[in-house]
N, C-alpha and C positions, 0 to 999 in steps of 0.2 A: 837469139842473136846477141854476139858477146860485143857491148862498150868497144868503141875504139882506145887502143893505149897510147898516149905522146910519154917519149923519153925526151924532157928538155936538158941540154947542158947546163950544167950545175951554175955556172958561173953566171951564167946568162941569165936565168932562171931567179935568181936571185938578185940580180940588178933588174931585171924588169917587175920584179914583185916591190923593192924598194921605192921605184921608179913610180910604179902602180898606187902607190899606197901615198908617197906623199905627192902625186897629185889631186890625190882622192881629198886631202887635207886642203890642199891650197884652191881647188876649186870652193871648197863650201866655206871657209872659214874668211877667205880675202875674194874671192869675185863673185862669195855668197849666191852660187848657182846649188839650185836645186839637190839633195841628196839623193833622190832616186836618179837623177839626170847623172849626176856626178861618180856617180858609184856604176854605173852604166859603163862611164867614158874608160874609167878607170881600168873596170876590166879587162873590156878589149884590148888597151892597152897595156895591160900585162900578156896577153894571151899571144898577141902581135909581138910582142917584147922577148917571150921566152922562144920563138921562131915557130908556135903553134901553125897548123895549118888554117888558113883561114874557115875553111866550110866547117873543122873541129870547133873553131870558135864558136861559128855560128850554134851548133849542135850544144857546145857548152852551157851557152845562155840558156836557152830553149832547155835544156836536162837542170839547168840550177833556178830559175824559176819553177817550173812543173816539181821538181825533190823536194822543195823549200815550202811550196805552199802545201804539199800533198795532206801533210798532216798537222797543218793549224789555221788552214783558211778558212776552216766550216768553226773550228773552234773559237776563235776571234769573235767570229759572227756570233754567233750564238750567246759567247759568254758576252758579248755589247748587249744584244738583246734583255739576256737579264737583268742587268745593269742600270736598263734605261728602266722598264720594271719597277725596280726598287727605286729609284730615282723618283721618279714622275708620281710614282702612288704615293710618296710619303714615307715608305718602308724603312729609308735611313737614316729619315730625323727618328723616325721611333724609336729605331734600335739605339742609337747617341742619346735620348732624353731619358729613354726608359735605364741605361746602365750609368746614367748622371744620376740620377733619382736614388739609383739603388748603391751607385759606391759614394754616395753625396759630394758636397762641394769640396772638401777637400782632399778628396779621393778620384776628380773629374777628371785629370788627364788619363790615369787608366783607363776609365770610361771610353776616353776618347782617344785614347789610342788603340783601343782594343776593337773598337767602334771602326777608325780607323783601315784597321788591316784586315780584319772582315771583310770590309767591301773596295776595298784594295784589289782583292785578288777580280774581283768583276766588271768594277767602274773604274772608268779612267780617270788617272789622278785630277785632271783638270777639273770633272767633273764632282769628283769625292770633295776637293777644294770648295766649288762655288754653294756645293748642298748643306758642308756641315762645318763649316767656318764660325757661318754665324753664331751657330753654337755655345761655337770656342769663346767669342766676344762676349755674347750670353753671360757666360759664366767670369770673364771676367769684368763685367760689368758689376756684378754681387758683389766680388771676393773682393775688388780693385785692386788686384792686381794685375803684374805686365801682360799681356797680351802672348805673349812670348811661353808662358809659363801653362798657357792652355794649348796654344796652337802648335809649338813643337812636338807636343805627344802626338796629338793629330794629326800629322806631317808626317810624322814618323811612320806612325802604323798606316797609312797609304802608302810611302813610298816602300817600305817592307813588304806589304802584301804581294806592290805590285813585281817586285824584283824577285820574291823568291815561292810565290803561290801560283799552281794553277787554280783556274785557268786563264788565269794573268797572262796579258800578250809575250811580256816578258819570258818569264819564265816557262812556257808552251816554247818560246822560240830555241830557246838554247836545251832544254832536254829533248824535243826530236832533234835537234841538229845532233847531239851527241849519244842519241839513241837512247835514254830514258826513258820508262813510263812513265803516267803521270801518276800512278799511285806511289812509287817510290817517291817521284820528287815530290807529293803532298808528303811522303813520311818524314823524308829529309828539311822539306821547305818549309811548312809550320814550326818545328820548334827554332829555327834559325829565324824563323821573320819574330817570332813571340819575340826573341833574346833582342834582336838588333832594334825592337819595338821601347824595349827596358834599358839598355843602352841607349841608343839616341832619342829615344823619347820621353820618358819618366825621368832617368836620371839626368841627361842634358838638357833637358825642358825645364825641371828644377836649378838647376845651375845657372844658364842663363837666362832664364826669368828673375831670379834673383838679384844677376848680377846687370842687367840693362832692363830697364822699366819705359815699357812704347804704351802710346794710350791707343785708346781703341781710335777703328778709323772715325774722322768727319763724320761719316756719315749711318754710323751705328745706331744711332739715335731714331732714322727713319727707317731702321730696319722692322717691318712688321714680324710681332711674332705669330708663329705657325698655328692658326685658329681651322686647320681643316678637317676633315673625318679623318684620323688617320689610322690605319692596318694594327692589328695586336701586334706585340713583341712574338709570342709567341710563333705563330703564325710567320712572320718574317726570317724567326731565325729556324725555323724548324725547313723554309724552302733554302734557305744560303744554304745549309745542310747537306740539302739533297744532293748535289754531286760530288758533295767532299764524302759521305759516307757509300754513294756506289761505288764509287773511282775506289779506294780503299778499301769495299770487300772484296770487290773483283781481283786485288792483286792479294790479299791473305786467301781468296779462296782457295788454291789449292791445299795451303796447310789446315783446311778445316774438316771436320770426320762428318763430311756430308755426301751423299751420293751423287757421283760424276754428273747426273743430270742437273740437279739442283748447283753446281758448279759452273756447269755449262749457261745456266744460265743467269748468275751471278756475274760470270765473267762477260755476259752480253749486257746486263743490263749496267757494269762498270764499264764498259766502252767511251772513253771519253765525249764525244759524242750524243752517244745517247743517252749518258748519263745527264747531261747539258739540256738534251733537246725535252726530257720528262723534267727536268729544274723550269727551264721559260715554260711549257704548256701550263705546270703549275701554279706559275708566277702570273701568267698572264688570266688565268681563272680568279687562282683567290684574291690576287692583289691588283687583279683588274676589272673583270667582270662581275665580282661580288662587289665592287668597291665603286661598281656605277658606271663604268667604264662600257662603251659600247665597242661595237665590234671596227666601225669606223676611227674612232677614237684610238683605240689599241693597234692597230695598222699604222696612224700617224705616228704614236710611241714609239712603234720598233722601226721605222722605215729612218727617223731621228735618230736612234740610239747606232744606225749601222752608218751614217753619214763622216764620221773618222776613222770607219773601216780600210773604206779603202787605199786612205792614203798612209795607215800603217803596213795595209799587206804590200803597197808598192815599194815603200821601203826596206820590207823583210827580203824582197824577193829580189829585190837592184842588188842587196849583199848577198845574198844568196848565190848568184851568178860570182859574184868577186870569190866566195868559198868556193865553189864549183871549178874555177879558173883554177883555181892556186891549188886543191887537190887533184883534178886531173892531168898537169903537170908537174904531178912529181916535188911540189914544194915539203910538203910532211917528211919525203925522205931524207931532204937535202937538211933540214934544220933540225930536225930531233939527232943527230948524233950531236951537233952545234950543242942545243940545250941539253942532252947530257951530262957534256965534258964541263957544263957550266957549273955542275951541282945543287942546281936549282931544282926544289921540287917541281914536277907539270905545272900543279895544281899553282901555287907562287906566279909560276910563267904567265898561265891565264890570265890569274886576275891582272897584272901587271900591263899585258895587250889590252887587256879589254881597260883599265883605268886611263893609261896612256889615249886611246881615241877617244873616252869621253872626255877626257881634259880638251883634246885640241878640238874634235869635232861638235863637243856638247851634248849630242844625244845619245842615249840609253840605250833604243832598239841599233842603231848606225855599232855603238861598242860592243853590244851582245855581240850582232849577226860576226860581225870581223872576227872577235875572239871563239866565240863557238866554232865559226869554219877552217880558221886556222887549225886548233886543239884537233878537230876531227878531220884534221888530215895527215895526224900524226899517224902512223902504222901502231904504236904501242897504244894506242885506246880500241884498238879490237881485241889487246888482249887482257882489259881491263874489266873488273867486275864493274857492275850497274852501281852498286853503292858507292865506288870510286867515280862514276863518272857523276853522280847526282852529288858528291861532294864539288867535282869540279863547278858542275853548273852553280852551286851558293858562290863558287869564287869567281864566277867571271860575271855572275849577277850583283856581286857585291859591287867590282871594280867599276861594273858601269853604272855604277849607280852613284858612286864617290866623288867628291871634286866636282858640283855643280856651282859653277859661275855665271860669269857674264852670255855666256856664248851656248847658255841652256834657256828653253823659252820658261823651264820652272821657276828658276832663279828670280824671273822678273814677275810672272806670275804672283808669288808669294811675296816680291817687295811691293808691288801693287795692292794686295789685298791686306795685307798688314799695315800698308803706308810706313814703311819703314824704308831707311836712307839703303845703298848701294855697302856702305859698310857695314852697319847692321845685320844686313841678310847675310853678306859673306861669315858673321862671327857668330849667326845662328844658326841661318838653315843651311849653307856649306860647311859647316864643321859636323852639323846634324846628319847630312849625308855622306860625309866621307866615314863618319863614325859609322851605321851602317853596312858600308864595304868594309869597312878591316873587320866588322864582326863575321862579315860573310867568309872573308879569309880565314882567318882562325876558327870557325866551325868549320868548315870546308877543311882545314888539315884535322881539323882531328877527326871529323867522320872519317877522313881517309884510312887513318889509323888503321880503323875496324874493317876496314873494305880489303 
């Protein structure tokens, strides 16, 4: 049974996507309604807008939910799961202590940026924040220096992981949207998070720590330090491992001089998925159940770690629908001759959409889903190699991830936990994250190159 087709008039079609979109703005930014609710409204309102037939609406929704989660609702889950895992057992202060220790004090922000982006790609930034901050304080409690000078690394390599690593929610969302594996986008994605790690983190961390000096918070003082059994290094980084090196045999496996069997089942056991779901039963033995963890006990762990699940996947999937709209009416065909004649690279365009809604609307997933759905409803990305399109995804994961202010809940976050003033944050951690996306941009053109 083939898709129904709408031909919407060009003209229309385009005032009602305009129409669509900054309402999309004006409900969440000024009557601060809901982004799933909002991105709902909006839709429909484009789809009504372009003269769609109403019951196609309806079928739209219904097709842009169902497309959108098909292939990152199990992954989300799964990679929280782990997360919580490392989290709760201890697993990522050790790995932050154990690579403080070893690149010493005045080699810690590597430490902890590295530290950082590691578990970036699995725990959500909030939570990467509240585990291994203290850390950062830690250590400038020794050194006495700014605050700033530890915790910008460590800011960095979570917000890098989580923008450009699977199986980062992020980055999961915008290569299926633009048909990416995850093994390319780990190939493409790690040296791009490493660089924009070294970029806004080592080098900017250094700069402005040097150049504004914050003291630790108030209450650093009653912060206990970490006296529990905690997990080896070894052990910890050998399970984060595990799906970074299935996912990435499974996509070199064909070019290896192995027999089709042993292929076939390289490429199974790289399924994203299941590459995931042997990473947590892992995690959940060695860094649970070996570590004293009962069976009730590790049910409250992961039932915890899926608790922000949901209300990510309802976010992906409200924009999901808004994608779904705008490409089955015919919006790809109507703008890409537009951006053609412009001489803008795609890849530029991208990031550009996707910076443009984090600035107004603040969030990260809210500017992926819009840019990725727009990009793949161009007709010239079907005829684009996968390394060209895993270059676009560093640029529109860059873009939403740039220009965090007032109107991101990270922005306050980080002024919170640092105790640092409204200006502050804007001359550390917003220059830290816009630096970030241009690095995303400019790797992103030049993988293209190659592509």
């Amino acid at each position: 049974m083939t898709e129904p087709v709408f031909y919407a008039d060009p003209m229309r079609l385009l005032i009602a996507s305009v129409a669509g979109i900054l309402l999309l703005l004006f409900l969440i930014i000024k009557l601060k309604l809901h982004p799933v609710i909002s991105m709902m409204i909006s839709a429909v309102l484009i789809g009504i807008g372009a003269g769609m037939p109403l019951h196609m609406i309806g079928e739209t929704v219904e097709k842009g939910v169902g497309k959108t989660l098909q292939g990152i609702a199990l992954l989300i889950g799964l990679g929280s799961m782990f997360g919580g895992i490392l989290e709760v057992s201890g697993g990522a202060q050790q790995m932050a202590q154990t690579l403080i220790r070893r690149f010493g004090q005045k080699k810690a922000g590597w430490a902890l940026g590295l530290t950082g982006l590691v578990l970036g790609t699995t725990v959500f930034f909030e939570a990467g924040v509240v585990i291994l901050i203290p850390l950062a304080f830690n250590v400038a409690k020794q050194t006495k220096k700014s605050t700033l000078y530890y915790a910008i690394p460590l800011l960095a390599g979570l917000a890098s992981g989580y923008a450009f690593v699977p199986p980062s929610a992020g980055s999961v969302l915008v290569a299926n949207a633009l048909g990416v594996n995850l093994g390319t986008m780990m190939a493409v994605g790690i040296p791009v998070a490493l660089i924009s790690t070294v970029v806004a983190g080592i080098i900017w961390g250094k700069i402005i720590g040097n150049k504004i000096y914050t003291k630790l918070p108030a209450n650093v003082e009653e912060i206990a330090d970490i006296d529990k059994n905690l997990p080896s290094f070894g052990i910890v980084f050998t399970i984060i491992l595990i799906p970074l090196i299935l996912i990435l045999f499974s996509t070199i496996s064909g070019y290896l001089p192995i027999p089709e069997s042993a292929q076939s089942v390289l490429q199974f056991l790289g399924e994203p998925f299941v590459a995931l779901t042997i990473a947590t039963l892992t995690a959940m033995y060695m860094l649970g159940t070996r570590m004293g963890y009962n069976r009730d006990q590790l049910k409250k762990i992961l039932d915890h770690s899926l608790r922000p699940v949901g209300m990510i996947l309802l976010v992906i999937a409200s924009g999901g629908v808004i994608r779904w709209m705008l490409q089955d009416s015919g919006l790809g065909n109507i703008i890409e001759p537009i951006l053609e004649k412009s001489g803008m690279p795609l890849i530029v365009i991208a990031f550009l959409i996707a910076f443009l809604v984090r600035a107004s609307v603040g969030s990260s997933i809210v500017a992926m889903t819009m840019a990725s759905g727009i990009m793949a409803s161009m007709p010239a990305m079907a005829d684009s190699s996968t390394l060209y399109r895993a270059a676009m995804c560093c640029a529109i994961c860059g873009g939403a991830t740039a220009l965090s202010h007032v109107n991101d809940a990270g922005f306050w976050l980080v002024s919170t936990f640092l105790e640092i003033d409204e200006k502050t944050t804007l001359k550390s951690w917003t220059i830290m994250e816009t630096l970030i996306g241009i690095t995303g941009l400019i790797l992103g053109l030049v993988i293209s190159i190659f592509a």
